[in-house]
N, C-alpha and C positions, 0 to 999 in steps of 0.2 A: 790303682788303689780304689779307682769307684767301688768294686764287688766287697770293698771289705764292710763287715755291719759296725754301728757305729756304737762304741762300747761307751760305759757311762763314764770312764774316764779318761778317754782318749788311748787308750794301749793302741801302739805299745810306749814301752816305757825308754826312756832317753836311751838306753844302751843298744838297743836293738834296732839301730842304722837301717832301715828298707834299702834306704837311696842305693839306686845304682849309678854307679860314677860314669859319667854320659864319655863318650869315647872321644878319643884326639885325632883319630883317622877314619873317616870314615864320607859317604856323602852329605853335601849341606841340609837335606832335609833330616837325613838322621838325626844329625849333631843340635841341631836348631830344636828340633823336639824331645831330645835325651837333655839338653842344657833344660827348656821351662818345666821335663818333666821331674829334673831332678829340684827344683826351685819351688815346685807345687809339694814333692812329699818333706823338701825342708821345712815348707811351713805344718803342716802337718807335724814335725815329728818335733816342730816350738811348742806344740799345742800339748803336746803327748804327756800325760800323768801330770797334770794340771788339774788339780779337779775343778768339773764344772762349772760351779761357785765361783773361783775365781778367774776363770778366764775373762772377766767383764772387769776386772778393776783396773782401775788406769796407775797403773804402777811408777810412771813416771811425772814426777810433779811437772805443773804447766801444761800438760800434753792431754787430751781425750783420747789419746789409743786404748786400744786394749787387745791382746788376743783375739777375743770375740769380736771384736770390730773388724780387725784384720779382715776375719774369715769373712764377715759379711761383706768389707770394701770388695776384698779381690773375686768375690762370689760375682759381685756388682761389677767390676771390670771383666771379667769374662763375658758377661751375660752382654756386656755393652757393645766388645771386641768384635768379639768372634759370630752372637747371633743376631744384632741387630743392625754391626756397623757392616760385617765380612759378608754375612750369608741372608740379611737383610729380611731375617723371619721378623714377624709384628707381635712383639711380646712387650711386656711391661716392666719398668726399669726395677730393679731391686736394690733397697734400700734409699734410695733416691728423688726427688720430685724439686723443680727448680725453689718451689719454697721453701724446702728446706732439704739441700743437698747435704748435711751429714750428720741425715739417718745410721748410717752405717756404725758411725762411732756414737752418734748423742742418744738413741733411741735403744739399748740395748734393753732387750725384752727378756731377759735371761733365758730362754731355751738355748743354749749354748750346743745342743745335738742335735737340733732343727736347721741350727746356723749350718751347722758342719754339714749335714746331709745336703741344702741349700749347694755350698760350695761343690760339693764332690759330684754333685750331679750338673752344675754348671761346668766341671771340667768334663765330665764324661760327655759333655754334649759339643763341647770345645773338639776335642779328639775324634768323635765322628766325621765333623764340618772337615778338621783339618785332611781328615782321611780320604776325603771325598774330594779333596782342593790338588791343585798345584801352586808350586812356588809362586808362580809368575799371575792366579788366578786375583781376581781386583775385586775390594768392595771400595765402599764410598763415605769418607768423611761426613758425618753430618750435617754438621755444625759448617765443614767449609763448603763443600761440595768436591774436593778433592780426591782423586781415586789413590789408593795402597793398594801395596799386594802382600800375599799372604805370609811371604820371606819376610817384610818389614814389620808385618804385625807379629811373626813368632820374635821377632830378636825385641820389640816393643815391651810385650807381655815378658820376655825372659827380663830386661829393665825394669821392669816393675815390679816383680817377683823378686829381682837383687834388692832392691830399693826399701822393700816393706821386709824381705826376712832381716837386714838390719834392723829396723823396726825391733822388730818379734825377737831377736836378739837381745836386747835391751830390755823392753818388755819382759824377757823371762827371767831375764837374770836379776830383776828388780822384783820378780815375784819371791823366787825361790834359790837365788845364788847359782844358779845352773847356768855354762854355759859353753860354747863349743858346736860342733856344725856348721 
């Protein structure tokens, strides 16, 4: 979905399903990257015919989520995953800094299409790295100093992808009654 241009209100509109339903037979790297990729355009198609405006409101009382957050946390865990922990490029955190780690949800600056572009070019750079990896290829914990490989970080990131499109489930449906996916 990276190549798609980013419309003013997230088209498409709930009905029109992208996802392709990731196969039941196939090889483990297939399966492992058809599951986060189908987990990446669900969030995306949470966001879809949302307008802009509100993708920042935090629709569920007690909670700082919001759509936009979303987009920014998981923007921020890719960027974290795959190019600073996996592939060990020296880039700068997004949305994030130890003094105040949640930017993502507390600091919404309302470009809500900056955010989105933000994600989708953090996945398209995810998908490269992967492309160029094997299963069994290691980066390194940073925090422990512990190595992973690349098999744990896809099935990781597809976890967290489950985790937040409940999220954005709730979220939507607290915006606008929508719900399903």
């Amino acid at each position: 979905m990276a190549d798609v241009p980013v419309p003013k209100n997230f088209a498409p509109k709930w009905a029109d399903d992208t996802r392709t339903t990731p196969p039941s037979v196939g090889d483990e790297r297939e399966i492992l990257i058809s599951y986060l990729e189908w987990h990446r355009t669900t969030l995306e198609l949470k966001c879809a015919g949302v307008p802009a405006e509100r993708l920042s409101e935090r629709s569920v009382a007690a909670s700082s989520m919001s759509l936009h957050g979303l987009l920014r946390h998981l923007a921020g865990v890719e960027r974290w995953w795959f190019r600073i922990q996996f592939a060990g490029d020296d880039v700068p955190m997004l949305y994030y800094s130890d003094d105040d780690p949640d930017q993502d949800f507390d600091d919404l600056d309302g470009d809500v299409a900056e955010s989105l572009a933000v994600w989708r070019a953090e996945c398209a750079r995810a998908r490269e790295i992967v492309a160029a990896a094997s299963l069994d290829d290691r980066g390194t914990k940073l925090k422990t100093g512990d190595p992973f490989s690349l098999r744990w970080l896809l099935v990781n990131l597809i976890a967290e992808y489950a985790r937040h499109n409940g999220h954005a489930d709730l979220l939507r449906e607290s915006l606008d009654g929508s719900t399903g996916m």
